[in-house]
N, C-alpha and C positions, 0 to 999 in steps of 0.2 A: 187594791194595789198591794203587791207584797213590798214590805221593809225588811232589810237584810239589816244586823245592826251588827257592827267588827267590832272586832276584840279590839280592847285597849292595846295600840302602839302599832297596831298590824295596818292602820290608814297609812304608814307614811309611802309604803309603794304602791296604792292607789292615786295620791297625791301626786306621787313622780312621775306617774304616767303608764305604770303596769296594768296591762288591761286583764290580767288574768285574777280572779280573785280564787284561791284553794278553799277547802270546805276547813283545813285547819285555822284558816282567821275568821270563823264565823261565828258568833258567839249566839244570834239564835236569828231564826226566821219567821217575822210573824205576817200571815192573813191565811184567807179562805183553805181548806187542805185543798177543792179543785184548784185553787192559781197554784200552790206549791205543788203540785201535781202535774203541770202542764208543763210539757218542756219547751224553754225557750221565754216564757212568762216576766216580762218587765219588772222591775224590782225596783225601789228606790233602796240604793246601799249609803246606810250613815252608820258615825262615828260612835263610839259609846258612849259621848256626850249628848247625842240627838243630832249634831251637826251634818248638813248633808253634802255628801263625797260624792257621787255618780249615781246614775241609772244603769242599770245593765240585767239581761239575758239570763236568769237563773234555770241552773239545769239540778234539781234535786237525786239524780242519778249520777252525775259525775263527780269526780274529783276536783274540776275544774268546775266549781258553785256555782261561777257568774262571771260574766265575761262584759265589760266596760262598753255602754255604748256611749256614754258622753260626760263630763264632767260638768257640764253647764247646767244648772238650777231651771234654769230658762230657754231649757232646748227639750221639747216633748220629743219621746219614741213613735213617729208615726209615719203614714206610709210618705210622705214629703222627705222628711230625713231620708228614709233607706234610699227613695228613689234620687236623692241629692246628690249623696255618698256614691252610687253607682254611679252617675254622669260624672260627677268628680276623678273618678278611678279610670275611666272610660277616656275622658279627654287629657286626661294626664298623658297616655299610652299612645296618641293617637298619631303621632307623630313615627314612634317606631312601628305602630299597623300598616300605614301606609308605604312606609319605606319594606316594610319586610318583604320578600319572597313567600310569593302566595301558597307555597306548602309549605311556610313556616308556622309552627307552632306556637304561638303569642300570648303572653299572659296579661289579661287586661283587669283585675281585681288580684291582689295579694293581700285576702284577710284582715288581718289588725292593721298594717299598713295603711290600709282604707278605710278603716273606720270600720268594718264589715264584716267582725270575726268570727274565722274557721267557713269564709267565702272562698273559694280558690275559682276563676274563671279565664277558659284559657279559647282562643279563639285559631280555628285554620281556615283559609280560603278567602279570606276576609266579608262583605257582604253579603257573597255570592254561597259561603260554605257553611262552617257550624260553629257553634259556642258549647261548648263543654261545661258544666257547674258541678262542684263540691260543697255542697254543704255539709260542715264538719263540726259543724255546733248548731244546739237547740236553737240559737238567739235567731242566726239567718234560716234557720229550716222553715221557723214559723212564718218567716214573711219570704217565704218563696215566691206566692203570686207575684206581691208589688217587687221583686227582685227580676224577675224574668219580666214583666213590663216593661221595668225602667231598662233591663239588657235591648228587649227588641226595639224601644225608640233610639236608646243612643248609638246603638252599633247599626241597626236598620239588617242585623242578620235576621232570617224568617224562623231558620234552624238553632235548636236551643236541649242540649241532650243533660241528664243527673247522670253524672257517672258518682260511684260510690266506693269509698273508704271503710269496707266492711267494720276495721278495727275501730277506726276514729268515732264511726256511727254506733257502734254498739256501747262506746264508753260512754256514749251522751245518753243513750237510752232508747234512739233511732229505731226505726225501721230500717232493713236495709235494702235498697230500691238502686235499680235502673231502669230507665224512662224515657223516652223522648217528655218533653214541656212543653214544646209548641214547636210545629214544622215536621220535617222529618227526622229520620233516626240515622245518624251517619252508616255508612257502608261498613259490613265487617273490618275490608283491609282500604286503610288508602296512606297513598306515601307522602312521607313530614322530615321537613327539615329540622332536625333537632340535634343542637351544638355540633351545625359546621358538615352534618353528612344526613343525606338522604337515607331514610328508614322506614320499611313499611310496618304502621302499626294500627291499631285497633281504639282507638281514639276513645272509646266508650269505655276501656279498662284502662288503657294506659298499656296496653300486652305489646311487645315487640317483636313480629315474627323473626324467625331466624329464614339469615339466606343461604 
């Protein structure tokens, strides 16, 4: 297990609830070099008294060190949590899924919001269409499978597509990847309701054709 240990004074916006930790409040990182090596690798982050502040996602390539997955002593990183956190996010949403216009573009995980950070997952056609996923940090890249799991039990979509953030993926240390995950791969072009006017777009980039 790696231990991240912060500089003296640099807990207290960990404490408030910032789930981003910068490599300038780190004062050293100790275990194995393959865990400090692996992106996305659980961390327990303490105080520089020994006291312990959170677990989180250390990505030894970024800027952004470690990213918060819980402040609780008594809440393990495993596949139960991620898959928790998703049906969390999932039925939070599900109320505007259903009401939406089925070639509306819905976003059902917004990242730190969710507990889930640098998750972005956005849903069109509802059941019947696709789930789009951005992994934007090491922490959820690594737990992709139990991520796409816990997507096709709560949403009950078949289709599950990585679209990719070339910039954001590179800063973590990423691969940079698009993929179907399970199901098919959405259509080049199909048209999406987004803020109020129909648009045909390419759902796998985000590209907007012009009309």
């Amino acid at each position: 297990m790696l231990i991240i240990t912060i500089k003296q004074g640099k807990e207290k916006s960990i404490l408030a609830g910032d789930p981003w930790i910068y490599v300038s409040a780190i004062d050293k990182v100790d275990g194995k070099p393959q865990e400090r090596n692996k992106p996305g690798a659980t961390a327990i982050v303490q105080s520089s008294s020994r006291q312990f502040l959170a677990r989180a996602a250390y990505s030894a390539k970024s800027q952004i060190a470690a990213r918060v997955w819980t402040l609780r002593e008594d809440e393990p990183v495993d596949h139960a949590l991620i898959k928790r956190r998703v049906q969390a996010a999932v039925e939070r949403r599900a109320g505007a899924l259903r009401a939406a216009d089925p070639q509306a573009l819905v976003q059902l995980v917004d990242g730190e919001k969710d507990g889930l950070p640098g998750l972005l997952v956005h849903s069109v056609g509802g059941s019947t269409g696709y789930l789009t996923c951005q992994f934007n940090a090491a922490g959820v890249d690594a737990w992709k499978v139990a991520i796409v799991q816990a997507l096709l039990k709560a949403t009950g979509c078949p289709n599950v597509y990585e679209r990719c953030d070339e910039l954001l993926r590179k800063g973590e240390g990423l691969p940079v990847i698009w993929r179907a995950l399970a199901g098919d791969e959405p259509p080049q072009r199909l048209t999406v309701r987004e803020g109020g006017r129909l648009v045909p777009m390419d759902i796998r980039t985000g590209f907007i054709y012009p009309r």
